[in-house]
C-alpha positions as CSV (number, residue, x, y, z in Angstrom):
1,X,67.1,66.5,63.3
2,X,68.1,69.9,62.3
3,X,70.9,71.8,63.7
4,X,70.4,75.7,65.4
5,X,73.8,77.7,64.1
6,X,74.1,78.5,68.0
7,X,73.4,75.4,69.2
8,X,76.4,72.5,70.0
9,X,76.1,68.9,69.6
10,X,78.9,66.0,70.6
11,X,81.8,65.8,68.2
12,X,81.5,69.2,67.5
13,X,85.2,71.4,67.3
14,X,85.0,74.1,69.0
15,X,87.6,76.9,69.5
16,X,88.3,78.5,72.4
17,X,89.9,82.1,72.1
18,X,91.8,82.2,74.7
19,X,96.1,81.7,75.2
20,X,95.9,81.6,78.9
21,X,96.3,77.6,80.0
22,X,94.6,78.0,83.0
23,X,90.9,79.2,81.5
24,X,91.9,76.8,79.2
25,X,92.1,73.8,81.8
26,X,89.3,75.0,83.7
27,X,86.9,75.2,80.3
28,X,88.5,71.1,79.9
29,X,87.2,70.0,82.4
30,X,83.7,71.5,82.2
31,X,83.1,70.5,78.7
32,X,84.5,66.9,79.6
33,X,80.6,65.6,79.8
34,X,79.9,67.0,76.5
35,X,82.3,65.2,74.0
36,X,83.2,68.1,72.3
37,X,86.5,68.6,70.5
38,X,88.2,71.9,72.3
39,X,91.1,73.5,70.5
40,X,92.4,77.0,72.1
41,X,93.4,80.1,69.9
42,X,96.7,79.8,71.1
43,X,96.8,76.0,69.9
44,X,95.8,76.8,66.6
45,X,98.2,80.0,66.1
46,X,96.0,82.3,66.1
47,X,96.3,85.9,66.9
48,X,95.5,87.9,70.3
49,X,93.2,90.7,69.0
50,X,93.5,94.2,70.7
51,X,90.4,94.3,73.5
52,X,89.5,97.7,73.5
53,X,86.1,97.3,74.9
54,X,85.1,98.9,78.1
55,X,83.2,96.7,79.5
56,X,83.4,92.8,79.5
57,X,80.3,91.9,77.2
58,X,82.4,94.0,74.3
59,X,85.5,91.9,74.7
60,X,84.0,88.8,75.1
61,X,82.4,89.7,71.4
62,X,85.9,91.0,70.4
63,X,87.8,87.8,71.3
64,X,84.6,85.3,70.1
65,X,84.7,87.1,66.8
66,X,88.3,87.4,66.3
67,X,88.7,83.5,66.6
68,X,85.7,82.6,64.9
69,X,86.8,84.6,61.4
70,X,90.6,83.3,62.1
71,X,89.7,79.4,62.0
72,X,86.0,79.6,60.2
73,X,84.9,77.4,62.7
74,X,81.9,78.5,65.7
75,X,84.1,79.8,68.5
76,X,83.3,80.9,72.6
77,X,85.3,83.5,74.4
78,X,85.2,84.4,77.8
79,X,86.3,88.1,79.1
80,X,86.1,87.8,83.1
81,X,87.8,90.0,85.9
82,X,87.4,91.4,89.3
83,X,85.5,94.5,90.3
84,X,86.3,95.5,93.6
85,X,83.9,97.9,95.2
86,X,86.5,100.4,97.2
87,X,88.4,100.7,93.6
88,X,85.6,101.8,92.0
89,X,84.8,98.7,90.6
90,X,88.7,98.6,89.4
91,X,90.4,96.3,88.0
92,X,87.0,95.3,86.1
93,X,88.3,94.5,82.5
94,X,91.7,95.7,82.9
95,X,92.1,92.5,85.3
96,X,94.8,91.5,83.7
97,X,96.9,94.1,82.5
98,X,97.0,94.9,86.7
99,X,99.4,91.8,86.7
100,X,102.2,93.2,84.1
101,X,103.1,92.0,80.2
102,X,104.2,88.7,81.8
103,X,101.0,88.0,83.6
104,X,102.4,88.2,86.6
105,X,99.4,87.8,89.1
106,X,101.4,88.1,92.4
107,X,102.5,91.5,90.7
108,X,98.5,92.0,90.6
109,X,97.3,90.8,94.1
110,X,99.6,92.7,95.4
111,X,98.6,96.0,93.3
112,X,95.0,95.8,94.2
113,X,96.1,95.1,97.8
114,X,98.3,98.0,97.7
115,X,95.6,99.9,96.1
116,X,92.8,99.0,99.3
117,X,95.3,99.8,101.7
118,X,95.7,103.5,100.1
119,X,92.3,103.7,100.0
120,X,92.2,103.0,103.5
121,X,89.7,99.6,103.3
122,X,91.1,97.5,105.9
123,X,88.3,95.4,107.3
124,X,86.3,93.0,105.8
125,X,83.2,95.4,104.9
126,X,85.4,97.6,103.3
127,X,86.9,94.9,100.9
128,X,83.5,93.5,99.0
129,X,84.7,92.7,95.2
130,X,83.0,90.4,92.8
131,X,84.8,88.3,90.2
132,X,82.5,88.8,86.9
133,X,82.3,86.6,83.5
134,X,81.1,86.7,79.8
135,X,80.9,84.5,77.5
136,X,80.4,84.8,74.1
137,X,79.4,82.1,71.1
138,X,80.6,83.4,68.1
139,X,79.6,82.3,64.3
140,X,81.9,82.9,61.6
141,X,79.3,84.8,59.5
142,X,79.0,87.2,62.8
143,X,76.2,86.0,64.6
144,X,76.7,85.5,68.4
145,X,74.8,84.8,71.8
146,X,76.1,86.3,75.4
147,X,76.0,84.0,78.5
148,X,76.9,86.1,82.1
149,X,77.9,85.1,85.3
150,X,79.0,86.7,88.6
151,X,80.3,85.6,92.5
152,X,80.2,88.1,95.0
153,X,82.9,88.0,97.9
154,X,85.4,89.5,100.0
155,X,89.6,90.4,99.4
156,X,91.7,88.9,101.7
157,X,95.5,89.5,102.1
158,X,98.1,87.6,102.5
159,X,97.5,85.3,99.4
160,X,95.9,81.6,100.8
161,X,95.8,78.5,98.6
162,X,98.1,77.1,95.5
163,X,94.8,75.8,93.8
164,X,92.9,78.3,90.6
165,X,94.4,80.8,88.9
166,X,94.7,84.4,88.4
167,X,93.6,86.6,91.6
168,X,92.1,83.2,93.5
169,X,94.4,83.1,96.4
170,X,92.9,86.6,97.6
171,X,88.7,86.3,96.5
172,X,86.9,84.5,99.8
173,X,83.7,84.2,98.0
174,X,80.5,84.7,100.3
175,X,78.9,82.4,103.0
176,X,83.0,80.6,102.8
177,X,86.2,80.8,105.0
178,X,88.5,79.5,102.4
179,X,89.5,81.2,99.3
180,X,89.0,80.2,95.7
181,X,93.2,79.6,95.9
182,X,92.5,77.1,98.8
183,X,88.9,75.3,97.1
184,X,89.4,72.0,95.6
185,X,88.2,72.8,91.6
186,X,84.8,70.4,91.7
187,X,83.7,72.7,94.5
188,X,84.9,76.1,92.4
189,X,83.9,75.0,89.4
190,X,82.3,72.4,87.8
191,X,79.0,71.1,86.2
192,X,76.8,68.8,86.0
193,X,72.8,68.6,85.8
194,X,71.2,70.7,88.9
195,X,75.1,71.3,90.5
196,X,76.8,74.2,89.4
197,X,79.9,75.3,91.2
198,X,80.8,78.4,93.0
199,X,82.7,80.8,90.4
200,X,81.8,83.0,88.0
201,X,82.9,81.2,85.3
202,X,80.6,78.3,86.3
203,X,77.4,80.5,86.6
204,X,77.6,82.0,83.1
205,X,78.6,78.0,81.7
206,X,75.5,76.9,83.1
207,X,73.6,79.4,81.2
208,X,75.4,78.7,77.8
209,X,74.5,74.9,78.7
210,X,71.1,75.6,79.0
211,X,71.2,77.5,75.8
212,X,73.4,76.3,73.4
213,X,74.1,72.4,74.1
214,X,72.4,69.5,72.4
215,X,71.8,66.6,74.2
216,X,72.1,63.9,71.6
C-alpha cells in the first residue's frame, strides 16, 4: 500500500515540538492507541524557535516547521491558549508569556484574574473565555496540514483542582461545575473511536485522527 506524506502509520517516529512536559504527557497518552514512536523537541535537543506569529495557526506552522527541518523527520506542533472575552480576547497566543520566563502559571491565573477584576467582570456572564488549539503536521520539505479545536467556558477564581496544566484550575468549561484542574484526564482529554474528550486539545486531535492516521 502506498503511503500519503501527511498520512501516519504504526511504528512511525514522530516529533513533537514542544519542551513543555505537560502537552507532552497529555499528547502520550492520546497517541497511546496508535503505536507510534513520540519523541519531543526538547528530548531531542532541539531549539525553541522565536513565535512571532499573531495568531495561533502561524505558530503552530512556526514550531511544526522548526522541528521538522531540525530532525528531518515529519513533526506536529500544537500552539493553544486562552481567549478571554472581557480581555479582548487576551491572553490569546501570548498564553504563556502571561505566566513569566519561568512558566509560572499561578503568576498567570492570577494576572488574568487581576486583569477581569480591573475590568470590572465579576459575575459569571461577564467571565466567558475559550481555551483554543492548533495543530500543525509539518514535512521536512515544507508541506503541512492544520487541524483546530476549541472549548468554550467560564473563569472562575480561586484556582480549583491539582489535575491539567497550565490555566486548568480556573477554565469551568460549559454545561460543568468542576474545572478542567478538578476533571480526571479521560474525561478532559482523551480519544478513542466516537469519544472525544472535553478540551481543546482533544477536538483538534480528533480532526488530525481523522485526517492523517492510518489504520494498518
Amino acid at each position: 500500500m502506498s503511503k500519503s506524506p501527511l498520512k501516519l502509520h504504526s511504528g512511525d517516529r514522530l516529533v513533537l515540538a514542544t519542551h513543555n512536559a505537560g502537552k507532552l504527557a497529555e499528547f502520550q497518552e492520546l497517541f497511546e492507541p496508535f503505536g507510534l514512536e513520540l519523541v519531543s523537541a526538547g528530548e531531542l535537543g532541539l531549539p525553541e524557535p522565536d513565535e512571532t506569529g499573531t495568531t495561533f495557526v502561524e505558530n503552530a506552522r512556526i514550531k511544526a516547521h522548526s522541528a521538522a527541518k531540525g530532525s528531518g523527520m515529519m513533526a506536529l506542533a500544537d500552539d493553544s491558549g486562552l481567549c478571554v472575552d472581557a480581555l479582548g480576547g487576551k491572553p490569546g497566543v501570548y498564553t504563556a508569556n502571561w505566566a513569566g520566563p519561568n512558566k509560572d502559571f499561578s503568576i498567570g491565573m492570577r494576572r488574568v484574574e487581576d486583569a477581569l477584576q480591573a475590568a470590572n467582570a465579576t459575575s459569571p456572564s461577564q467571565r466567558h473565555g475559550s481555551f483554543n488549539a492548533t495543530l500543525c503536521l509539518a514535512l521536512p520539505d515544507g508541506s503541512d496540514a492544520v487541524y483546530e479545536g476549541v472549548i468554550n467556558g467560564t473563569l472562575v477564581w480561586p484556582p480549583r483542582g491539582k489535575k491539567g496544566f497550565g490555566f486548568d484550575p480556573v477554565f469551568m468549561p460549559e454545561g460543568y461545575d468542576i474545572t478542567f484542574g478538578e476533571m480526571p484526564p479521560e474525561q478532559k482529554h482523551s480519544w478513542s473511536p466516537g469519544k472525544v474528550g472535553l478540551s481543546h486539545r482533544a477536538k483538534a486531535f480528533a480532526k488530525f485522527v481523522e485526517a492523517a492516521l492510518e489504520r494498518d
